[in-house]
C-alpha atoms as one frame of an Amber mdcrd trajectory, in Angstrom:
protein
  -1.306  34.411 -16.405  -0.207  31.474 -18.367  -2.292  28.219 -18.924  -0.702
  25.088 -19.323   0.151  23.360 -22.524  -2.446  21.542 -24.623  -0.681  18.433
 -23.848  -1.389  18.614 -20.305  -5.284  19.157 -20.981  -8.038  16.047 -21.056
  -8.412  17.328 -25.270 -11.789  15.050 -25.888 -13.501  16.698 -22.877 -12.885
  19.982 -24.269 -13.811  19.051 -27.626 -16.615  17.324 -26.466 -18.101  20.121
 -24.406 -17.498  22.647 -27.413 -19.672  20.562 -29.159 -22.435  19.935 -26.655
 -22.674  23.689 -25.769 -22.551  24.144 -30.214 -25.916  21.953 -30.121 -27.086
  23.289 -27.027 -27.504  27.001 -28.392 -28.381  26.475 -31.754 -31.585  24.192
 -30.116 -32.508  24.482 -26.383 -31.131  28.563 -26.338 -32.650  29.381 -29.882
 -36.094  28.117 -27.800 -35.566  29.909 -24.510 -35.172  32.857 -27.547 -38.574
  32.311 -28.729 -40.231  31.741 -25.295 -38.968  35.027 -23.904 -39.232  37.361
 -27.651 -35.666  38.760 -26.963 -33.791  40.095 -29.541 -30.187  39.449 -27.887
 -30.658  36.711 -26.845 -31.550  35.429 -30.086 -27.883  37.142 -31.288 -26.054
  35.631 -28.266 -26.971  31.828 -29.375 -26.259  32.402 -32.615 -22.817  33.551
 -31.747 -22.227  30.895 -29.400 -23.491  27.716 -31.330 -20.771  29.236 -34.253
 -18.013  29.916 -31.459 -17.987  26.753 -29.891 -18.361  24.705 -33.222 -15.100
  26.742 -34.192 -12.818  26.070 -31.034 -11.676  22.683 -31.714 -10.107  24.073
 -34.798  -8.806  27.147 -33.810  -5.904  26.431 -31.386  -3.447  25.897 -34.226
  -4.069  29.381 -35.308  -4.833  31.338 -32.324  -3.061  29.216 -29.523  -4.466
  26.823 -26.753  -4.552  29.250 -24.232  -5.901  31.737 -26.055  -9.018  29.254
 -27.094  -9.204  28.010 -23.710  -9.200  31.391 -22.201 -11.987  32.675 -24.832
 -13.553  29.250 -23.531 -14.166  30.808 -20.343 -14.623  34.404 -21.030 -18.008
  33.497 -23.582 -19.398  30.901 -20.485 -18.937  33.392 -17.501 -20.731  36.085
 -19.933 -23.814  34.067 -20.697 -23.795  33.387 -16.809 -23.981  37.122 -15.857
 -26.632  37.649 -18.885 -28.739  34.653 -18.221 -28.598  35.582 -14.262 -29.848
  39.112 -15.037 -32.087  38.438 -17.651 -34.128  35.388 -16.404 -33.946  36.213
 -13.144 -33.951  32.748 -10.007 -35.480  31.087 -13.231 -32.099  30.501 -14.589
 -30.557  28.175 -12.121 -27.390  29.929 -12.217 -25.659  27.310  -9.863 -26.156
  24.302 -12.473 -23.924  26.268 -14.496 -21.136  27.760 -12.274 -20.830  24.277
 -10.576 -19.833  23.125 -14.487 -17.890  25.811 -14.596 -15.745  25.319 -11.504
 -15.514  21.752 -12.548 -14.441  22.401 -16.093 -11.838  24.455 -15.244 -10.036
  22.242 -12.917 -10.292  19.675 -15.719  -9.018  22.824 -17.934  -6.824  24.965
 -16.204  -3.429  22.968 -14.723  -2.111  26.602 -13.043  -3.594  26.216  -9.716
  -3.236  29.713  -9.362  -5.650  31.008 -12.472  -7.423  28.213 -11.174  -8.636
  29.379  -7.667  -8.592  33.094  -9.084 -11.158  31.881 -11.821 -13.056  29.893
  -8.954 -13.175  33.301  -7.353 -14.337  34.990  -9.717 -17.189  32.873 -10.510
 -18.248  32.307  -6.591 -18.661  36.635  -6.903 -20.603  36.661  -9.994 -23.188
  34.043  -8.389 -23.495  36.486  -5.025 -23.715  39.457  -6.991 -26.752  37.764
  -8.964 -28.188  36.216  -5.669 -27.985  40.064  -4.387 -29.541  41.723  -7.076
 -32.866  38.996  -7.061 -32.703  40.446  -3.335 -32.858  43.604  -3.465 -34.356
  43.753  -7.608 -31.580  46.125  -8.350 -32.225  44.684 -11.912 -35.295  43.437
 -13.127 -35.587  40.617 -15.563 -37.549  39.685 -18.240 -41.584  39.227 -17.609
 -42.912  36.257 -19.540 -45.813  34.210 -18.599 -45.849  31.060 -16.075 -45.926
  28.888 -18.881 -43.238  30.090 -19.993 -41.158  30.129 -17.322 -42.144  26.650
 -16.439 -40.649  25.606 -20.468 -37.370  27.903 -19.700 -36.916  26.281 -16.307
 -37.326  22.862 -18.041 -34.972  23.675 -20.879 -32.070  25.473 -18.402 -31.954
  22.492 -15.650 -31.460  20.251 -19.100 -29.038  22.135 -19.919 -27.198  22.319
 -16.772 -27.865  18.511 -16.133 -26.503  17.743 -19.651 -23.064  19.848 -19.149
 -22.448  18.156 -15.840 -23.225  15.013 -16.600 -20.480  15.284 -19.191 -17.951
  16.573 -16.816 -18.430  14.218 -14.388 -18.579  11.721 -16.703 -14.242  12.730
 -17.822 -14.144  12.925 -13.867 -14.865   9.572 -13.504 -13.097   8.070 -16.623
  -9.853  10.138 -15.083 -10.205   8.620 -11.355 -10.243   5.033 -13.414  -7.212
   5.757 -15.537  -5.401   7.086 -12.751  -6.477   4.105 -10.179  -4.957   1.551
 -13.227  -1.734   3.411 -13.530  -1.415   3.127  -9.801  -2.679  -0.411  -9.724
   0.154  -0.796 -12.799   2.898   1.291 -10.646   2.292  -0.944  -7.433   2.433
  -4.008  -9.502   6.005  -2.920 -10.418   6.838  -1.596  -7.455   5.938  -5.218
  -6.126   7.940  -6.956  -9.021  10.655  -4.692  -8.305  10.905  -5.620  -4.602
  10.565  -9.234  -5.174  13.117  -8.976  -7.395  16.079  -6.636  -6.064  15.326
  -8.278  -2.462  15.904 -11.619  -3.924  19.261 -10.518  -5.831  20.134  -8.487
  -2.224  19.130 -11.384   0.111  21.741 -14.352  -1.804  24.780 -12.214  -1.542
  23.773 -11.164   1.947  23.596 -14.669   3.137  27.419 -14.930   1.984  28.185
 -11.453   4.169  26.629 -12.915   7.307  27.652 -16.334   7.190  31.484 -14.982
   6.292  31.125 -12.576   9.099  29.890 -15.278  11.488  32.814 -17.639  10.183
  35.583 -14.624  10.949  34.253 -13.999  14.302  34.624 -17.842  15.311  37.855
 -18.098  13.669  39.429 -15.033  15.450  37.717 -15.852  19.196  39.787 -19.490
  18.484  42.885 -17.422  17.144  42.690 -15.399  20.450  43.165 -17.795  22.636
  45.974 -19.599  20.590  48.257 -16.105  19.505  51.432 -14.857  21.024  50.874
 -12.120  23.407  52.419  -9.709  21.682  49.878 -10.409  18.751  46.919 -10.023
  21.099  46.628  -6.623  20.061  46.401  -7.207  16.225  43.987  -9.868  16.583
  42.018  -7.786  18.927  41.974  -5.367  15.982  40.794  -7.896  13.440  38.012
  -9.090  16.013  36.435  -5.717  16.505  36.437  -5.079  12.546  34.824  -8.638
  12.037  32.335  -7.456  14.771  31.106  -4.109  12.593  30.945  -6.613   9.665
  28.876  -8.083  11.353  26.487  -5.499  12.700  26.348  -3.826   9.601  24.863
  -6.645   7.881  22.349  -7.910  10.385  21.494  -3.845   9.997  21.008  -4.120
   6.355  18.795  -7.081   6.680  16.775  -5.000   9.382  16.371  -2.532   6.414
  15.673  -5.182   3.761  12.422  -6.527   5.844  11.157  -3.609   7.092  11.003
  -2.443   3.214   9.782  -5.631   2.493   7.174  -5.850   5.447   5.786  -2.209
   4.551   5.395  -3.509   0.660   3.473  -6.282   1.818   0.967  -4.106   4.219
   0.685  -1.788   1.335  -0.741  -4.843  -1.058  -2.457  -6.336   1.418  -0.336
  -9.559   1.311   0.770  -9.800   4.697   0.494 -13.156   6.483  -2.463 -13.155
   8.196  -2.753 -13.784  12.098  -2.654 -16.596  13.537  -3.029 -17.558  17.465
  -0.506 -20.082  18.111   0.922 -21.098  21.717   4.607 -20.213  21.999   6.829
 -19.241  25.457   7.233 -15.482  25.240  10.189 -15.756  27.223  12.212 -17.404
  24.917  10.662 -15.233  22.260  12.107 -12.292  24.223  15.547 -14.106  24.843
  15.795 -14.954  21.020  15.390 -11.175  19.399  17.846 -10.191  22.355  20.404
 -12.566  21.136  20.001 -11.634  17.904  20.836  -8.085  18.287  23.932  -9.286
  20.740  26.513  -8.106  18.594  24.782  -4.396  18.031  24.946  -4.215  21.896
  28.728  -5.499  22.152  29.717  -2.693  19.285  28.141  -0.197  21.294  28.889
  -1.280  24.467  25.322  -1.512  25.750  24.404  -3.700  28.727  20.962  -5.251
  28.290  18.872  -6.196  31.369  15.640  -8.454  31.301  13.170  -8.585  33.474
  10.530 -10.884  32.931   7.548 -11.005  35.531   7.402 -14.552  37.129   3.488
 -13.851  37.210   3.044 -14.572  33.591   1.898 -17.878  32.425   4.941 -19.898
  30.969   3.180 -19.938  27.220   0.970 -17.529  25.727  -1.387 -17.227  22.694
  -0.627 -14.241  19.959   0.836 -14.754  16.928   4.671 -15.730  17.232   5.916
 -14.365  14.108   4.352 -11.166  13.996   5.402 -11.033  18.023   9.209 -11.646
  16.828   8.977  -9.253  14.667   7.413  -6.159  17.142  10.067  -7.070  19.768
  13.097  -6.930  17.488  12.030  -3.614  16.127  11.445  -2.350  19.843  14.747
  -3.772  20.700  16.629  -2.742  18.150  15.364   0.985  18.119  16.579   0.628
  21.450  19.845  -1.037  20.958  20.434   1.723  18.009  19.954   5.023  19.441
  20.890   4.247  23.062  23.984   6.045  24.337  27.255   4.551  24.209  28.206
   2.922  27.778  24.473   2.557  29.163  21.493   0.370  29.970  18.858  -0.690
  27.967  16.125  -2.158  30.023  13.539  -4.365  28.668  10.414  -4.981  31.029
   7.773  -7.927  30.444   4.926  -7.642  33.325   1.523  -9.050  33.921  -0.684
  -5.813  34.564  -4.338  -7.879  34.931  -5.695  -9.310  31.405  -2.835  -7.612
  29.682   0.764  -7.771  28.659   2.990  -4.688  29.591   6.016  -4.867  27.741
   8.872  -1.775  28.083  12.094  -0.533  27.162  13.462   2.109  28.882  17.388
   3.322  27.199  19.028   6.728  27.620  18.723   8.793  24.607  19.163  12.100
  22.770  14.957  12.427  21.873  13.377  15.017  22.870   9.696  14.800  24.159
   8.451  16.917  21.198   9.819  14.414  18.567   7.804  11.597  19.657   4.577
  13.260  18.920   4.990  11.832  14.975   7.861   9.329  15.711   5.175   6.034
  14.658   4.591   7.800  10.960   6.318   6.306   7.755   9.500   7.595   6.901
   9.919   9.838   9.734  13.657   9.417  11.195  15.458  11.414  14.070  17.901
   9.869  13.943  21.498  11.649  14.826  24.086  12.154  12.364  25.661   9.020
  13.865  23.047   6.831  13.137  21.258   8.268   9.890  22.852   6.048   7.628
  20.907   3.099  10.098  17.046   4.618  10.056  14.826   4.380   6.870  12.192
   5.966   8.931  10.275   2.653   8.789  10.722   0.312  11.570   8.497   1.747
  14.063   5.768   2.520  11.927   5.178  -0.948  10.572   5.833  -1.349  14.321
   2.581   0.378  15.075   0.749  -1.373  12.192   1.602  -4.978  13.494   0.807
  -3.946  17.069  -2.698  -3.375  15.508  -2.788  -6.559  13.847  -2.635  -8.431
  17.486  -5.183  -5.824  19.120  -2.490  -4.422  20.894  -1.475  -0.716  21.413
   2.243   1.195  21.769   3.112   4.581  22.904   6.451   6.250  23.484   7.428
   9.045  26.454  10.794  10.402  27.466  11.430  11.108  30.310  15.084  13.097
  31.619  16.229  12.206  28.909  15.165   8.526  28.491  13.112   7.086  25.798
  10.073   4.418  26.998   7.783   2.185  24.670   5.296   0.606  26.417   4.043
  -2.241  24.402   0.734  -3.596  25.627  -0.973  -7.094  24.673  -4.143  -8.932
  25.729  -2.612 -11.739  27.508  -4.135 -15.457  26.742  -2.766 -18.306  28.468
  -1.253 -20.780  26.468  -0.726 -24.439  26.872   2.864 -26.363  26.970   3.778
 -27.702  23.513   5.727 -30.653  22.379   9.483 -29.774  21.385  12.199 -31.543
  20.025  15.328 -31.393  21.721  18.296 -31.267  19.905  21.983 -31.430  21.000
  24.210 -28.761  20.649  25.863 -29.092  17.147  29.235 -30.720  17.969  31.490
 -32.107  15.690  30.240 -36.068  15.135  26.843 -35.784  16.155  26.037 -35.984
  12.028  29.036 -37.720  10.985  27.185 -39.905   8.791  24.855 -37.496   7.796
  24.801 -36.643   4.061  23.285 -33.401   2.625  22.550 -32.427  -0.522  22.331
 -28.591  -1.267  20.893 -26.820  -4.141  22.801 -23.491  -4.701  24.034 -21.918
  -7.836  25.842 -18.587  -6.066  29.674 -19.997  -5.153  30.246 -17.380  -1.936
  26.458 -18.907  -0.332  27.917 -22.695  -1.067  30.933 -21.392   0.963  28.570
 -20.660   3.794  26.515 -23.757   3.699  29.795 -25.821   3.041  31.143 -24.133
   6.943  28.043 -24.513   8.620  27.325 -28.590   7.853  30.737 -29.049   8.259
  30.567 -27.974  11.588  27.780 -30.353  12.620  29.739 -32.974  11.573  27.543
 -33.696   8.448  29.050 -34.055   5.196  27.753 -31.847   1.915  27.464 -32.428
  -1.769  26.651 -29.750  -4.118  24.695 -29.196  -7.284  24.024 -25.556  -8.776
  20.779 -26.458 -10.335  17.614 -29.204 -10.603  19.388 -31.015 -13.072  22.599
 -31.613 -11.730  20.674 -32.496  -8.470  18.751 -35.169  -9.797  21.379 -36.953
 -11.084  23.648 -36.962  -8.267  20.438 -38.465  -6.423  21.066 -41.638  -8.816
  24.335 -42.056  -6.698  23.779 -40.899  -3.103  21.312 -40.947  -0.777  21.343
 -38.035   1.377  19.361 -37.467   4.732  18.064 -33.486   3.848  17.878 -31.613
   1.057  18.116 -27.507   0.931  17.577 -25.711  -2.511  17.555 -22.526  -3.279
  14.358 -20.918  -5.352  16.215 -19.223  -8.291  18.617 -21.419 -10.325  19.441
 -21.899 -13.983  18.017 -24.587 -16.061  15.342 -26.290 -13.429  14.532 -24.011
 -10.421  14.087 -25.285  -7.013  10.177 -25.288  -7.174  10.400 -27.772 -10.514
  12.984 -29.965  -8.645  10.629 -30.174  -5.810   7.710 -31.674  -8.014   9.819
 -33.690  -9.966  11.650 -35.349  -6.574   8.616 -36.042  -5.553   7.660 -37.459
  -8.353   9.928 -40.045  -8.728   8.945 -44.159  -7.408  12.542 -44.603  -5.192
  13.534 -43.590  -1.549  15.064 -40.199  -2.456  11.092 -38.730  -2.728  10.643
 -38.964   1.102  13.366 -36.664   1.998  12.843 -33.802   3.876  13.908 -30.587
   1.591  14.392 -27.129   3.225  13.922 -23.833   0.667  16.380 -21.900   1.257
  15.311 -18.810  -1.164  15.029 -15.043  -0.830  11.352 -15.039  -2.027   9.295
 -12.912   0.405   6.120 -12.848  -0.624   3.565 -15.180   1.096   1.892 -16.665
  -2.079   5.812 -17.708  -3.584   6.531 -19.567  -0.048   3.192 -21.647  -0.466
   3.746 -22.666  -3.795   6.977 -23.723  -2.532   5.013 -25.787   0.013   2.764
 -26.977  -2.217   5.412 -28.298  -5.125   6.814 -30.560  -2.297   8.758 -28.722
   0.493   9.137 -29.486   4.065  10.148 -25.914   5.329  11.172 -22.376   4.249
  14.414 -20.471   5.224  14.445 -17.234   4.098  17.382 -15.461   2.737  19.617
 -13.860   4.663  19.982 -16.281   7.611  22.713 -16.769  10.579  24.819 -19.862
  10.857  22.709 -19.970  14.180  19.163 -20.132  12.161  20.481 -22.394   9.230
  21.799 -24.916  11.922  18.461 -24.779  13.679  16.502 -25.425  10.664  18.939
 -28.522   9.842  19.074 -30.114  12.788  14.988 -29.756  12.994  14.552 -31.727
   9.900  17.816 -34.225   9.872  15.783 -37.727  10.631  16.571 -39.153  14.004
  17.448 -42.285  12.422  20.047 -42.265   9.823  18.731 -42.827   6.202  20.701
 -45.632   4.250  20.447 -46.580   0.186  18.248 -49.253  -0.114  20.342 -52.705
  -1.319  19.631 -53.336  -5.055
């Protein structure tokens, strides 16, 4: 059997012990010689103290495995003779504990390893039977003696695992900092590719949203007999559409995992929010996945439940959408998915029932990381990951899930301590018509030409006008000559970033350092959003957005009253 290379082996342990066990014989054994008068034992120290002074130096000549193995062969001996000679004096455990632990530290070929271990664990019950039954008997020496050789062996043992567990310890740590090391890049890593996936993302979705308007209007204005064409185009438009509000499904859930892993993840809050229109939101949302498909969603919502509720709205959204679109996903083409919102006493019961292919068996580990069963037809569309962060927010709120099926339909029952909320103040805004914002002007921060096309469409068709600068710079300047009503910037930009224009607009003595500015960034992570916040911002939209969410979040902040450059 082969033992791995030297390489692979903790070197200064072995080194170390060689030496230890060198000192140990030519001292401590040379005096359990004189305390018991026996000649080989006197022979056996000697030969050991001049071995294991040698073995450092001799696996150039001889080989490592060879050393290593004569390692082993020399310690196991002096175990059986010590056993036999000194009798339950000898405290033959100390030393086959350090020699289990030395050769895991040792041996990499698990296995030698467990054969070794094996070996060992016999030669301790063969010496445990013979102080039974006296089938040998040791040495006599006085109690005095015995009492100095007891002293000197538990030494001994003490010394040799002290030392292991000593490299046990110093391994755990070096491992523990190369993990700490590999999370920290695995959390650069994200931060990074998410950001450089998020901006062109935004372009996809907002292009997608743009061809889907532009083709519902061409609809209604073609020639019959090009109804068919455009009909074409619409449904293509459509799985642009789906894929990429898919791919941003992906990109959180990655991103929402990463951030339970580091312990980063915002922490829960109990605000008052309708859960209706929470429910009615992630449904919309997911209303083009259900149109590819050809899924009919129901809702029932129980008129029992108090109009607001207190939870967390964020970490709510973000249960429900995974919920509904597991649902949406892997429900049959042509069916029903059901979602169910009742009042079941002091708690929340919150279903969805859709027709699928699951069998009862697979839901028994369906809530663990990375675990997919998902059909051929949808594998390219499950990571494995939504419904176990799933679980892990549920947790977060004191809540519980659990899945059934039932002929042949799939049920999550979501359930929720319910707290009654109170009515909050909204704004109302109109419906974004052209010329509501006609006189609105603003100013948007964005280096990436495809994501200035989307902003460009969307202001445009509120009515507002937009003006355009690709970094900090160029912004503040073209503040010396307009006066807009909002500003959006992006995060990442060349020569001034979006967090130094932030402190340096505020900075400044004139008008423009009052004006509301929305980020507009793929940066995840909770601690980049609040030094947005804190360098000056108003809100955070994170990358990839709908034309639906980035005209929410403008209207919200556009000033009721329209701003105007003060006269010189």
């Amino acid at each position: 059997m082969k033992i791995a290379a030297y390489s692979d082996k903790p070197v200064s342990f072995f080194n170390t012990i060689c030496l230890l066990l060198a000192v140990l014989s030519l001292t401590l054994g040379m005096a359990v010689f004189y305390l018991i008068d026996f000649a080989p034992a006197f022979y056996l120290e000697l030969f050991v103290g001049v071995l294991f002074f040698c073995l450092p130096f001799l696996h150039r000549r001889i080989g490592v495995d060879n050393v290593i193995l004569i390692f082993f062969i020399v310690l196991d001996a002096a175990l059986v003779f010590y056993g036999i000679v000194l009798g339950p004096v000898s405290e033959i455990h100390l030393l086959a504990a350090f020699l289990m632990g030395a050769s895991d530290l040792l041996i990499t070929s698990r296995k030698l390893r467990n054969l070794f271990w094996a070996y060992v664990g016999l030669m301790v019950v063969l010496l445990e039977v013979n102080y039974s039954y006296h089938l040998v008997t040791p040495i006599a020496f006085s109690k005095s003696s015995m009492l100095a050789i007891r002293l000197i062996v538990v030494l001994t043992g003490t010394a040799l695992n002290g030392i292991m567990l000593y490299f046990y310890i110093k391994q755990v740590r070096t491992m523990m900092a190369e993990q700490k090391k590999a999370s920290e890049a695995k959390t650069r890593y994200l931060r990074e590719t998410n950001h450089e996936i998020r901006t062109p993302l935004t372009s996809i979705m907002g292009i997608a949203e743009g061809l889907n308007e532009n083709v519902a209007k061409l609809e209604k204005a073609v020639h019959p007999a090009d109804k068919a064409l455009v009909a074409a185009i619409r449904k293509e438009t459509e799985h642009l559409q789906v894929a990429s509000l898919l791919i941003r499904e992906i990109i959180n859930n990655q991103l929402d995992l990463a951030k339970i892993e580091e312990h980063q993840f915002n922490e829960v809050k109990n605000e008052s929010f309708s859960l209706r229109e929470c429910m009615n939101e992630c449904i919309l949302m997911l209303r083009p996945i259900a149109s590819s498909r050809k899924i009919n969603v129901v809702l029932n919502y129980d008129a029992q439940l108090p109009e607001y509720i207190l939870s967390d709205s964020t970490i709510l959204s973000k249960i429900i959408n995974n919920l509904a679109s597991n649902a949406l996903k892997y429900a049959v083409k042509n069916s029903v998915v059901r979602f169910n919102v009742l009042k079941a006493g002091d708690h929340i019961h919150l279903e969805t029932h859709n027709v699928s292919s699951l069998d009862p068996e697979q839901l028994h580990d369906i809530f663990l990381p990375f675990v997919s069963h998902a059909g051929k037809e949808h594998m390219v569309e499950s990571t494995g990951l939504g419904l176990s962060i799933t679980k892990q927010l549920v947790e977060k709120i004191n809540g519980t899930i659990t899945a059934t099926n039932s002929s042949g339909t799939t049920s999550f029952l979501l359930v929720l301590p319910l707290k009654a909320g109170f009515k909050i103040q909204e704004n109302v805004h109109p419906e974004p018509v052209d010329e509501i914002y006609q006189d609105y002007i603003i100013l948007v921060l964005e280096d990436d030409k495809l994501n200035q096309a989307s902003f460009r469409a969307a202001i445009k068709s509120m009515g507002a006008t937009p003006y355009f600068a690709e970094n900090g710079v160029e912004a503040l300047e073209l503040l010396k000559m307009i006066t807009p009503d909002l500003i959006i910037t992006d995060g990442k930009m060349p020569v001034m970033d979006g967090k130094n224009f932030l402190l340096a607009l505020r900075a400044t003595d004139d008008a423009t350092r009052h004006i509301p500015a929305i980020v507009s960034s793929g940066e995840t992570f909770l601690q980049e959003q609040e030094e947005f916040m804190a360098a000056g911002a108003t809100d955070f939209l994170l990358k990839p957005f709908t034309r639906r969410e980035l005209v929410d979040m403008i209207r919200k902040h556009l000033p009721s009253i329209k701003l105007t450059k003060p006269i010189p």
